[in-house]
N, C-alpha and C positions, 0 to 999 in steps of 0.2 A: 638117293631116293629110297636109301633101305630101311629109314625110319622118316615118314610122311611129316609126321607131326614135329617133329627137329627141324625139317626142313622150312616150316612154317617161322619157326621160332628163333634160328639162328638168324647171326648177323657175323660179321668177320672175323670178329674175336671169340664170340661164344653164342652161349642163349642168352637174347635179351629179355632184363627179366619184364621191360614194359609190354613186350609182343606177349611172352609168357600169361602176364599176367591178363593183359585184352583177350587171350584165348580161353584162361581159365574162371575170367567173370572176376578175376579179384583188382585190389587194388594196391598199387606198388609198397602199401605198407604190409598188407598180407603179404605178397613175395619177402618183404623183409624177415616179417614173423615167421614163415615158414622157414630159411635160410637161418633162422636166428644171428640173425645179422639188424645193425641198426639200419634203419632208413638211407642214414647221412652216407655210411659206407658202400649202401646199396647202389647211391646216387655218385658218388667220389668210384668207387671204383667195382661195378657191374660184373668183371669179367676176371674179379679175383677167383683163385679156387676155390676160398668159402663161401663165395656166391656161387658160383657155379657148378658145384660138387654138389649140393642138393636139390638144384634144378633141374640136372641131370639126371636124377635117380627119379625125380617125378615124373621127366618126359619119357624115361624109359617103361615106367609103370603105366603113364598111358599110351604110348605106345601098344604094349601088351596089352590091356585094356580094348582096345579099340581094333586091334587086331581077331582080340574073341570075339565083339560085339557087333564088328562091320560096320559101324557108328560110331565117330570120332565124338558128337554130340552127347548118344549114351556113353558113352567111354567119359566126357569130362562129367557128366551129371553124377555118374555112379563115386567117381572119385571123391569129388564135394562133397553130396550128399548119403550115400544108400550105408546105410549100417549094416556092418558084417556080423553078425549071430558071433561064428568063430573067434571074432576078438574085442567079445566084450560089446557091439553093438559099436564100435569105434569105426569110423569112416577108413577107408584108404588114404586119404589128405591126414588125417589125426595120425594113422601108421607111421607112414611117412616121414611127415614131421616128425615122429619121437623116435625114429633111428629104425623103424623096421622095415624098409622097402621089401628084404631078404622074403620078406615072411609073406608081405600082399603077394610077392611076383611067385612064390609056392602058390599061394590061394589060385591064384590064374593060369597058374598051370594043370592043379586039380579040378576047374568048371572045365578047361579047355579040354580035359581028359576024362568031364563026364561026371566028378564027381557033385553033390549037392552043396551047394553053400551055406 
């Protein structure tokens, strides 16, 4: 229960990206796109490490997320949507996906520490 929204999302083998993606608003081809992974792979084998290694970086960013904002709701909307000034006006989901979780999960540690976004 150390991470709430895992909890949601796991299934035996890993994160399932269909729960994933019914939590995130998207649809199993977004989970693909994000993962950079195809579809067909996504659907053949869910619980490989290339699937699962950048679902994991997501859930742990909202996690984070949602831990500052005490709203698991604001926590996914801000990820989807809210544009960061700092990178370019680029979403946390756009970070993300292009390799930089490192950098969001600094960002949220400086709101959580006060700083301005």
């Amino acid at each position: 229960m150390l991470d709430p929204l895992l909890d949601d999302v796991r299934e035996e083998s890993g994160i399932s990206p269909a729960k994933l993606a019914h939590m995130l608003h998207w649809q199993l081809q977004d989970v693909a796109n994000f993962a950079h992974v195809s579809r067909d792979i996504l659907r053949k084998n869910p619980f490989s490490p290339k699937v699962q290694k950048p679902l994991g970086v997501a859930v742990r960013v909202l996690n984070k997320a949602a831990a500052l904002t005490q709203n698991r709701q604001a926590a996914i909307l801000w990820f989807n949507h809210q544009a960061i000034p700092a990178f370019g006006d680029k979403t946390a989901r756009e970070l993300v996906e292009q390799g930089q979780a490192d950098a969001v999960l600094r960002h949220l540690d400086d709101l959580a520490h006060g700083s301005y976004a």
